[in-house]
C-alpha positions in Angstrom: 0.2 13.2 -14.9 1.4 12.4 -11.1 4.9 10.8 -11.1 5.0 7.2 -10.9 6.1 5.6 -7.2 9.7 5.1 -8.9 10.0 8.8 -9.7 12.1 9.9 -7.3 15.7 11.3 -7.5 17.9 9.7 -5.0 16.8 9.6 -1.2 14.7 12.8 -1.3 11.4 13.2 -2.6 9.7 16.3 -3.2 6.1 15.9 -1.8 4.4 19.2 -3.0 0.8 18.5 -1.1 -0.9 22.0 -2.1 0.2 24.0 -5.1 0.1 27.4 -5.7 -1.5 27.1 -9.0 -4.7 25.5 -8.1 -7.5 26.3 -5.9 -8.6 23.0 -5.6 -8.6 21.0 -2.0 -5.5 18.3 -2.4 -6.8 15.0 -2.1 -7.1 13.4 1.1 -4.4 11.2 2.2 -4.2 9.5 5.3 -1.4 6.9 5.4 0.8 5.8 8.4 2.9 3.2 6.7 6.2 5.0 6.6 7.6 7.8 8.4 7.9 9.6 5.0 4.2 9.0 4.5 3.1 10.3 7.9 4.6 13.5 7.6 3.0 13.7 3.8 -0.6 12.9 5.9 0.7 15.5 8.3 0.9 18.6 6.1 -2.1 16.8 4.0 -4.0 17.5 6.7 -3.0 21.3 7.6 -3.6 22.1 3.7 -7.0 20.9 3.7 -7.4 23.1 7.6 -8.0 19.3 9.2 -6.1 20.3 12.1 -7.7 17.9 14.4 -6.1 14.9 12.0 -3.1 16.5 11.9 -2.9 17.1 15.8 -3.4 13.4 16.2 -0.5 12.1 14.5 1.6 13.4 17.2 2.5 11.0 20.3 2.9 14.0 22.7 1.0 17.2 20.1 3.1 19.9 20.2 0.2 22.1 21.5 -2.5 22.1 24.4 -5.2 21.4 22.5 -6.1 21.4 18.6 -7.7 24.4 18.7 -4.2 26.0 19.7 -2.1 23.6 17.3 -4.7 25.2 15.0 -3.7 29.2 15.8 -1.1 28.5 14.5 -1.5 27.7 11.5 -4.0 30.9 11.0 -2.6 33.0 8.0 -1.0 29.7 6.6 -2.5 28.8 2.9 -0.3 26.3 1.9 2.5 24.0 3.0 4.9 22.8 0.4 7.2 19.3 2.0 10.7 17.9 1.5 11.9 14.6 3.3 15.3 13.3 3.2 16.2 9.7 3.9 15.1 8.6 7.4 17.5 6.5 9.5 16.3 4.0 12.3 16.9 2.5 15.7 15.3 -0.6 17.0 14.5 -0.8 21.4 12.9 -3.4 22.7 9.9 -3.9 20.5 9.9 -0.9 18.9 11.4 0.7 16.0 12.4 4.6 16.3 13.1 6.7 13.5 14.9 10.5 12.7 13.9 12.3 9.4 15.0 14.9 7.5 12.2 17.6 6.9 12.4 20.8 5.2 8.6 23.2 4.2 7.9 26.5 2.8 4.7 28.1 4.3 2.8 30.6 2.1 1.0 33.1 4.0 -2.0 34.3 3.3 -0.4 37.8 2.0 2.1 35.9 -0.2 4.7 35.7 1.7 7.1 32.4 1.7 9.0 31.3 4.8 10.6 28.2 5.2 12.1 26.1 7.7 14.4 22.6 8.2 14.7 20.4 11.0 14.4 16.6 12.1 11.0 14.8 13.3 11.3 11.4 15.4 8.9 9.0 15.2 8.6 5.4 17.1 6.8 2.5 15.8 5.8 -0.4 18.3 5.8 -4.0 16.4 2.1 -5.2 16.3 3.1 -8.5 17.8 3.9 -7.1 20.9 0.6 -4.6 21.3 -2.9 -4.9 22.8 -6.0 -2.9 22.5 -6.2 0.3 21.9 -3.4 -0.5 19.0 -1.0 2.5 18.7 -0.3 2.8 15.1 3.1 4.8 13.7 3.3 7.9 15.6 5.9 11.8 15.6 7.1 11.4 18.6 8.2 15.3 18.0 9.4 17.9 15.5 12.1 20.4 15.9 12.1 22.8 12.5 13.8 26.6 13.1 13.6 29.2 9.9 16.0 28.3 7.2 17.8 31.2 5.2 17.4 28.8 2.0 15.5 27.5 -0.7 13.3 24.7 0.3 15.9 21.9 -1.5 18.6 23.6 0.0 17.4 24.2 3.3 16.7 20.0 3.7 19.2 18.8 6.7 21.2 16.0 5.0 20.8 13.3 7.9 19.2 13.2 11.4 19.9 10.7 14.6 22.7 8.0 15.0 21.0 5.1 13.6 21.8 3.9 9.9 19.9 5.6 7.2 17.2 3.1 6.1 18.6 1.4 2.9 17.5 0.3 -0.6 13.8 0.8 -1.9 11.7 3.2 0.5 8.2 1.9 -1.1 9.2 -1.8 -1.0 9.9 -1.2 3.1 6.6 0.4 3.7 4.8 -2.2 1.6 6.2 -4.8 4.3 5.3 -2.8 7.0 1.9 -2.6 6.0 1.5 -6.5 4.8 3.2 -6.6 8.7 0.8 -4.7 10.1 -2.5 -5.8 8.3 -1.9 -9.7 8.1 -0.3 -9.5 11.8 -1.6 -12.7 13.2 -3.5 -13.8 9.7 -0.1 -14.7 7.6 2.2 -16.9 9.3 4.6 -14.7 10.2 8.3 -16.7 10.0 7.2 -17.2 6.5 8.5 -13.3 5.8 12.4 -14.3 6.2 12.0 -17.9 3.5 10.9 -15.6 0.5 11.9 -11.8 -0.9 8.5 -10.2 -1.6 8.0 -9.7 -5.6 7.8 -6.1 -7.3 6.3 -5.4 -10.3 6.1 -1.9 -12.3 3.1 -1.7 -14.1 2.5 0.4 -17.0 -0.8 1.4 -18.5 -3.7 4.4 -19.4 -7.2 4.7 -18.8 -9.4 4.6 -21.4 -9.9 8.3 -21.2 -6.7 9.4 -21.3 -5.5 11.3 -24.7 -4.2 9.1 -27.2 -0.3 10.7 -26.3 -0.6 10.5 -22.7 2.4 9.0 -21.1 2.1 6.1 -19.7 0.5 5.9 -15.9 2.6 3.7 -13.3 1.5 1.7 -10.2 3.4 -1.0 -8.5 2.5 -4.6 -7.7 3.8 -6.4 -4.3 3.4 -10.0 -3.7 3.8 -11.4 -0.4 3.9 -15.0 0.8 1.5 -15.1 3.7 1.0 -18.6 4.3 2.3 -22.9 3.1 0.9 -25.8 3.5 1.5 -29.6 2.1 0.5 -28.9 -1.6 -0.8 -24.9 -1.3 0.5 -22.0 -0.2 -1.2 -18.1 -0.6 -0.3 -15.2 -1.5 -1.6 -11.5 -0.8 -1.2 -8.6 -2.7 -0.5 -4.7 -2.6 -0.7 -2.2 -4.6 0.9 1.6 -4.9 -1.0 3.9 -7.0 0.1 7.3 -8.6 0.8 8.9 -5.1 2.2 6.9 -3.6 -0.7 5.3 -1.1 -0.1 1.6 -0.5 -3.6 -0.5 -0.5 -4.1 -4.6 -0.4 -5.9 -6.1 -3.4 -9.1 -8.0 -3.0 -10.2 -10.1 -6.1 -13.2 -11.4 -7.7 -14.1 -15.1 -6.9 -17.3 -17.1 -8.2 -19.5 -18.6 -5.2 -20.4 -22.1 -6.4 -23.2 -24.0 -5.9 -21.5 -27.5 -6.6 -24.2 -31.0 -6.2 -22.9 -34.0 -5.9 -25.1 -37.2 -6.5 -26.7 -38.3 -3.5 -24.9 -35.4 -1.7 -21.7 -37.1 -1.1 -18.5 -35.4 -3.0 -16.8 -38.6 -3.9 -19.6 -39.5 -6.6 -20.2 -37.3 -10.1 -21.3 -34.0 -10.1 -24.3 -33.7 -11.0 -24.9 -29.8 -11.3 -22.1 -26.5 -10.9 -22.9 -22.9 -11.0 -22.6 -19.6 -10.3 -24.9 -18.5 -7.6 -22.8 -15.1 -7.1 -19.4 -13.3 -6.7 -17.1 -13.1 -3.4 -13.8 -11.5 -2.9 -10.8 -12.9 -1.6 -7.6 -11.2 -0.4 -5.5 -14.1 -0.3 -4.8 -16.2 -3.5 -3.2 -20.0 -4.2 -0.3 -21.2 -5.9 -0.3 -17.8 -7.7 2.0 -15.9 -10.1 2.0 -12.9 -12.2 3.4 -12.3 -15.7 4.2 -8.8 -16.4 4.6 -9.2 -19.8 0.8 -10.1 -20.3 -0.4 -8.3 -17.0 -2.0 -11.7 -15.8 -2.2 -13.1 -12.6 -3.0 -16.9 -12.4 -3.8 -19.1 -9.5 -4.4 -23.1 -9.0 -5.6 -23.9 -5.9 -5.5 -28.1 -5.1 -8.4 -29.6 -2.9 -6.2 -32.3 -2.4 -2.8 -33.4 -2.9 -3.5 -35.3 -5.9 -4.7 -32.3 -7.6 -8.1 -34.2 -9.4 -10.1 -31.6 -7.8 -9.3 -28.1 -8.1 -9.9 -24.4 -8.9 -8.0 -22.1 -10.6 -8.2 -18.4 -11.8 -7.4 -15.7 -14.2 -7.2 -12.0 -13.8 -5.7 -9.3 -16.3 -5.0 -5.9 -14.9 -6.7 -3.1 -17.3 -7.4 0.3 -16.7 -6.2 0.4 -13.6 -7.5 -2.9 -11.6 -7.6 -6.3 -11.7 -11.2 -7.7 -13.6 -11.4 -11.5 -13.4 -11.7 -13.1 -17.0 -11.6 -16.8 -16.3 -12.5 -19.7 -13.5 -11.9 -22.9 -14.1 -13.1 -25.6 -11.7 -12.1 -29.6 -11.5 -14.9 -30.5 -8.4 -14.9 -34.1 -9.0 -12.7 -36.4 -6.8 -12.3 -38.8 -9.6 -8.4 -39.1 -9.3 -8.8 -37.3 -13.2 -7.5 -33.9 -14.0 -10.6 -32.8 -16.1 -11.4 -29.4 -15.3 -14.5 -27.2 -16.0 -14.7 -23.5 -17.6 -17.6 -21.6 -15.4 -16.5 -18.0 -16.2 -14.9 -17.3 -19.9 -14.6 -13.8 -20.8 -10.5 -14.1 -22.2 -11.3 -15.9 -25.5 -12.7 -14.5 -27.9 -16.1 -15.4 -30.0 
């Protein structure tokens, strides 16, 4: 089992991206949401000999061309990371960060080297960028051999700036709701409310009956408010670590109104299909049942409405209930169209 996003023992992580007792490729990981994470993607990409990905992930590559960053990386099987705490500086619309790297390189004859030093990174804020957008980027990377072990040989700091504090995966969860709701999720709204975090525990159905327990965590974030509604969106950090948004399942309605008009009865409701939605109303989540609820109003007066249902099981969110109140009657009377929480 792969340890949960919380397993980690003070600042420092031990990211071991190949392992010396499987053959098997490591999985591909591609994620630019944290300085930490890009230098995981980094020496993702040089165990599984993607040199051209990993070449790109440098502002200013730290060779002539990829073919050359690629020589050099010729009798190297395996690379084996350690990242300290990374400290920042903000400039004029961008954010610039110093991190603490320490890797031992297995060669292809079995022997171990390993080496310590600092990589800088800068980050420009989306709000300020056009096209072509320049995503998180290793501005460079200083590492010299290291007469150490690899935990030992890890520098303790790097730069002036103030080591970034508290909870490393709640700060790259709001970097990437920054990034992807950038100009979708009105963006003052991030100061009024702390984003929630839940742990969430759970197996899949073909895990062994003694398995420990699997762990992901759940990040809400307010996007947007209105009068009587305001939306939510979700993220989600699995086993290693990668940071995704949720989508979830929505009925499409086919909703008739006598005579057409939506202020008379309704004469016929029903499901004509399924859509996904990233951005949910008026929701919450319990942890205790692993439910999230929404109840979106039509109106202020809340007569017409929908609301939802959604349990997390084996791993993702299945939707197992719609309600829907589509008559503007001034009568809160709503209608089951999707039932699959109770029971016969």
């Amino acid at each position: 089992m792969k340890p949960g996003p919380l397993a980690q023992i003070a600042a420092c992580s031990l990211l071991l991206l190949g392992t010396h007792a499987f053959a098997a490729e490591p999985a591909y990981l591609d994620d630019r949401s944290s300085p930490e994470a890009l230098v995981r993607s980094l020496y993702n990409a040089v165990n599984r000999k993607e040199y051209a990905r990993a070449y790109s992930y440098f502002a200013t590559p730290p060779a002539e061309t990829p073919d050359a960053y690629a020589k050099g990386y010729e009798t190297t099987e395996n690379v084996d990371v350690l990242t300290g705490a990374a400290s920042e500086e903000g400039a004029a619309g961008s954010i610039f960060y110093s991190l603490p790297v320490a890797i031992q390189a297995q060669e292809a004859g079995g022997e171990e080297r390993v080496f310590a030093g600092c990589y800088t990174f800068r980050f420009v804020q989306p709000g300020v960028q056009t096209t072509p957008y320049t995503p998180l980027m290793i501005e460079s990377g200083t590492l010299q051999p290291a007469d150490a072990p690899l935990a030992d040989a890890l520098p303790e700091s790097c730069g002036e700036g103030a080591p970034v504090p508290g909870d490393a995966l709640l700060q790259r969860a709001q970097r990437l709701f920054d990034t992807v709701y950038d100009g979708v999720c009105a963006g003052d709204l991030g100061t009024e409310e702390e984003p929630e975090s839940h742990m969430i525990r759970f197996n899949y159905d073909y895990d062994p009956p003694d398995a420990p327990q699997r762990e992901v965590r759940l990040f809400r974030f307010l996007c947007d408010r209105a009068a009587y509604n305001e939306t939510h969106v979700y993220l989600l950090a699995g086993e290693n670590d990668e940071i995704l948004p949720l989508r979830f399942a929505v009925p499409d309605l086919d909703i008739r109104y006598e005579d057409g008009d939506s202020e008379k009865r309704v004469e016929e409701m029903r499901i004509i299909g399924f859509v996904t939605e990233d951005q949910l109303v008026n929701s919450d989540f319990d942890p205790e049942t692993l439910t999230l609820t929404t109840r979106e109003k039509w109106r202020g007066v809340g007569d017409a409405s929908s609301s939802g249902q959604w349990i997390f099981r084996l791993g993702a969110f299945s939707l197992v209930r719609y309600d829907v109140d589509a008559s503007y009657d001034g009568e809160i009377n709503p209608e089951t169209v999707l039932d699959y929480a109770t029971g016969p």
